[in-house]
Steps between C-alpha positions, in 0.01 A plus 500: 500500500202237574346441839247258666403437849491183739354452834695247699286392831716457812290170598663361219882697417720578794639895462846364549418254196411827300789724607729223405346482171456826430896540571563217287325628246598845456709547194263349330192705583371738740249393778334762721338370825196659650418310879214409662380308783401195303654521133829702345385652172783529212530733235734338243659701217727401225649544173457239227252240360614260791353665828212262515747237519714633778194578687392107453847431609480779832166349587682130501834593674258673803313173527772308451665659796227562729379081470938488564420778854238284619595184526813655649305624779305186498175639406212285361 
């Protein structure tokens, strides 16, 4: 089993963004969250020559639906 590490700072990703992705994703690899004030740091983990790809994709989704959270809330 590989594993890398992200840091995902909470100026930019919203938690709830995260959690929702990391739900999403979860068949298809394992994410494990370490939180801090300012930034969630991700341990992902994975069988297969594709995990750098579904972390690419993770990565995307979370942005994807943290831009989607904000302008929700009508934040600038």
């Amino acid at each position: 089993m590989h594993s890398t590490t992200r840091d995902f700072s909470l100026s930019l990703y919203r938690q709830t963004a995260l959690q929702e992705t990391q739900q999403a994703y979860a068949e298809l690899l394992d994410a494990r969250f370490e939180h801090a004030e300012h930034n969630s740091h991700v341990t992902f983990s994975g069988d297969g020559d594709d995990l750098d790809f579904l972390i690419d994709a993770f990565c995307n989704h979370a942005l994807f639906l943290s831009i989607q959270q904000y302008r929700e809330d009508g934040v600038t």
